[in-house]
Residue, then its C-alpha position, 0 to 999 in steps of 0.5 A: x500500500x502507498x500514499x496519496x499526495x498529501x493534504x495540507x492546511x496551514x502548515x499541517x500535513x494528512x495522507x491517504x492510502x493509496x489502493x491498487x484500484x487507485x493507482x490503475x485510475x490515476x496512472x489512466x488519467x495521467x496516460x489520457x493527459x499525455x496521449x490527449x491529442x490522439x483522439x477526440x477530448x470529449x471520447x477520451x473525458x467521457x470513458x476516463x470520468x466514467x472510470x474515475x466514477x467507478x472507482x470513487x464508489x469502491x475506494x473512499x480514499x480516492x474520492x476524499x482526496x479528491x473532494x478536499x482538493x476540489x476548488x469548489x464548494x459544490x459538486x456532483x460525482x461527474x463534475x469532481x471526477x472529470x476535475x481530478x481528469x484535468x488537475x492530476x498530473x499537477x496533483x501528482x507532480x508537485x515537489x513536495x507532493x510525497x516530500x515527507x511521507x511517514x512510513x506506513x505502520x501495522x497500526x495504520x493499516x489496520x485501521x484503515x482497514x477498518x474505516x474501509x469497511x465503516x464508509x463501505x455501511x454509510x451512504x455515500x454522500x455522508x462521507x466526506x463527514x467522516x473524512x477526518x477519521x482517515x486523516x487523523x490516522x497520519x496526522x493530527x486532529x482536522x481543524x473544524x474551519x478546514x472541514x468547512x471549506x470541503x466541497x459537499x459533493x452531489x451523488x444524485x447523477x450516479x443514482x440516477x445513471x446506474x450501471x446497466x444491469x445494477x438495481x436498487x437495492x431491496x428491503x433485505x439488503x436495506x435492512x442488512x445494511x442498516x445493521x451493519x452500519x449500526x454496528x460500526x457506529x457502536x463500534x467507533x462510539x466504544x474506540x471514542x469511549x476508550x480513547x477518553x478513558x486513556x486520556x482521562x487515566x494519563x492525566x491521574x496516572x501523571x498525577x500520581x507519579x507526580x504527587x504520590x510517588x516523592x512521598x513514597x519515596x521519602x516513606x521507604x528511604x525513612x523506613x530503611x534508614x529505620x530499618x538499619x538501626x532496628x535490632x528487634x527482629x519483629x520491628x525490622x520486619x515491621x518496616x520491611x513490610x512497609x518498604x515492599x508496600x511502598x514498591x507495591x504502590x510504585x509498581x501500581x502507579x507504573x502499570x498505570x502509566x504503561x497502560x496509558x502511554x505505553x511505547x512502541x513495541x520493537x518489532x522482532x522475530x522471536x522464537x516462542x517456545x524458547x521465549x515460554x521456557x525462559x519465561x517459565x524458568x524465572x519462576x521454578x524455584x519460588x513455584x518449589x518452596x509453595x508446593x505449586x507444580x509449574x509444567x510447560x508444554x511447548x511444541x515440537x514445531x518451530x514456532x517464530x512470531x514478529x513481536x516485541x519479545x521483552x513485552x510479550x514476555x512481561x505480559x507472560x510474567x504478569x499472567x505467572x504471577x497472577x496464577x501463582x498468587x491466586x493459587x498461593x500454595x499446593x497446585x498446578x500451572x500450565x504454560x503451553x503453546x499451540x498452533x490454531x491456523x495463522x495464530x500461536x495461542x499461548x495459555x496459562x492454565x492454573x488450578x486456582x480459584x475460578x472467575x465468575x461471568x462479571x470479573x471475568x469480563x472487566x478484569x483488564x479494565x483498569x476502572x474496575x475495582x471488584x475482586x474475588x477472593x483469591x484471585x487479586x486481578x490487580x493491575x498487572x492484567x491491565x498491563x499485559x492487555x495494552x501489550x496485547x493490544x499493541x501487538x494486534x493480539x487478543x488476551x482472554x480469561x476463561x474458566x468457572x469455579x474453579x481454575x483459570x486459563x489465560x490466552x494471547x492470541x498472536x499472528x504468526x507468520 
């Protein structure tokens, strides 16, 4: 996938992508301009506008681009098709027309894929109202003034001048389409939702790393300094619990601001059995002095995945402890790994206490304040969640009650 020219307003930059359809038109409206001369202006606009036309209706990109570059305020599909035939070579031509491109990202991509199948649910003439959704996806929030200057593109000559052999739609597929629109608006209101609860969260959880953490560090360090004048064995340990309560809550406090601003993830391939045994190793000896037997159960296939091998290991180290703790002592843990098509499912499966229908469901949202006994659910799992997320994957819990099984789904090559 490549870019369209970039869109500007002041000194801000957006970009489109480019699809294989787009290309095709663009490089015959480029071919029509040169070769104008051999043969008759009006044949050659009349077929090239009829597939400017075509290819607007199945690529929202294409016709955005088109309609924020149009002059006018007011146009129908012909009039912005046969403008984009006439202007494209100096579209496509100018000096600075791909002069700083970004690069395209896992993330950008699917999210375009996403807003292909949204705009592919609404009517046609509503979207050049969602057009900033495609252009924040490169660039910063569309300034409300320049939205107003877009041109308000007419569709009525395509509705009227369908392709032959093309009706209108039925009731069923009105109905179909309908819901399906619906459930993409769900859909972007649930992102909207969790895009404000992110912000929201990274002002608290910058907040507290500014107003709590300086007191907790003045606690610990007089808590040690107590500590190491301290001869009665039961007052030292006393002020030991003090000083891991107090790297408890640093830890808190740092699960919430990954949660919030995480970094970019350094994408690798990583071999993940090697990664589970690594991983499982770090917590042998203390899974030993609890009596819990923790087994790995890797496969005997070479299993790679392009992932950011020290996150997904955290993630899995997030999952261990949860198990451990929630066992406590005297059971089982199971770390595996399967191959279930283009994904490597790796599971954490313990015999501690279960997880009803409600926590189960909110037990990554770092709002949710229920716990069940036995099983903390603190914020580690909010943690190992935005890994997941990172990285494209799914993470889920399942079981009743009794025992648990935790799931990171990845793609695999």
């Amino acid at each position: 996938m490549r870019l369209l020219p970039c869109l500007r307003f002041g000194s801000y930059r957006w970009w489109l992508p480019r699809s294989h359809d787009a290309t095709e038109t663009l490089a015959g409206l480029l071919l029509r301009s040169e070769h104008r001369g051999a043969t008759s202006r009006t044949d050659a606009t009349s077929s090239t506008v009829a597939r400017t036309v075509s290819c607007f209706r199945e690529d929202p990109p294409l016709f955005l681009f088109a309609a924020i570059s149009y002059p006018g305020r007011d146009a129908t599909l012909t009039e912005l098709a046969s403008w984009l035939a006439e202007n494209a070579c100096g579209l496509l031509a100018g000096g600075d027309a791909f002069l700083g491109a970004p690069e395209i990202s896992r993330p950008m991509q699917h999210r375009w894929s996403e807003l292909h199948g949204y705009h592919k649910t609404l009517p046609p003439s509503r979207w050049i109202d969602e057009a900033h959704r495609w252009l924040e996806v490169t660039g910063p929030a569309v300034p409300e003034v320049w939205r107003q200057q877009w041109a308000r593109v007419s569709w009525d000559d395509w509705r009227i001048n369908r392709p032959d052999g093309e009706s209108s739609p039925d009731m069923l597929q009105q109905l179909a389409r309908r819901m399906q629109h619906l459930e993409c608006i769900e859909r972007s209101f649930d992102r909207r939702l969790h895009k404000s609860k992110l912000a929201a969260l990274k002002q608290l959880a910058y907040g507290l790393s500014h107003e709590i953490n300086n007191p907790l560090a003045n606690i610990s360090s007089r808590a040690q300094q107590l500590q190491r004048d301290e001869v009665e064995p039961r007052r030292r340990q006393v002020l030991q619990k003090i000083v891991d309560q107090v790297y408890r809550a640093h830890e808190m406090i740092a699960d919430l601001m990954f949660y919030a601003n995480p970094p970019e993830p350094r994408i690798a391939q990583w071999d993940l059995n090697e990664l589970i045994a690594e991983v499982a190793s770090e917590f042998v000896d203390e899974a030993k002095q609890l009596s819990i037997r923790l087994e790995t159960e890797t496969s005997s296939d070479a299993f790679s995945a392009n992932i950011d091998g020290e996150m997904v290991g955290e993630a899995l180290r997030v999952l261990l402890r949860n198990s451990i703790e929630a066992i406590g002592a005297e059971g089982t843990i199971v770390v595996s790994v399967v191959r279930d098509n283009e994904s490597a499912l790796i599971h954490v499966a313990d015999s501690g206490p279960g997880l009803l229908g409600h926590a189960r469901e909110h037990a990554f949202d770092p709002y949710f304040s229920g716990r069940e006994a036995g099983r903390g659910l603190g914020l580690g799992l909010c943690r190992a969640y935005r890994i997941a997320k990172l990285h494209h994957a799914d993470i889920t819990l399942a079981g009743g009650p009794i025992g648990c099984v935790a799931t990171i789904s990845l793609r695999i090559p």
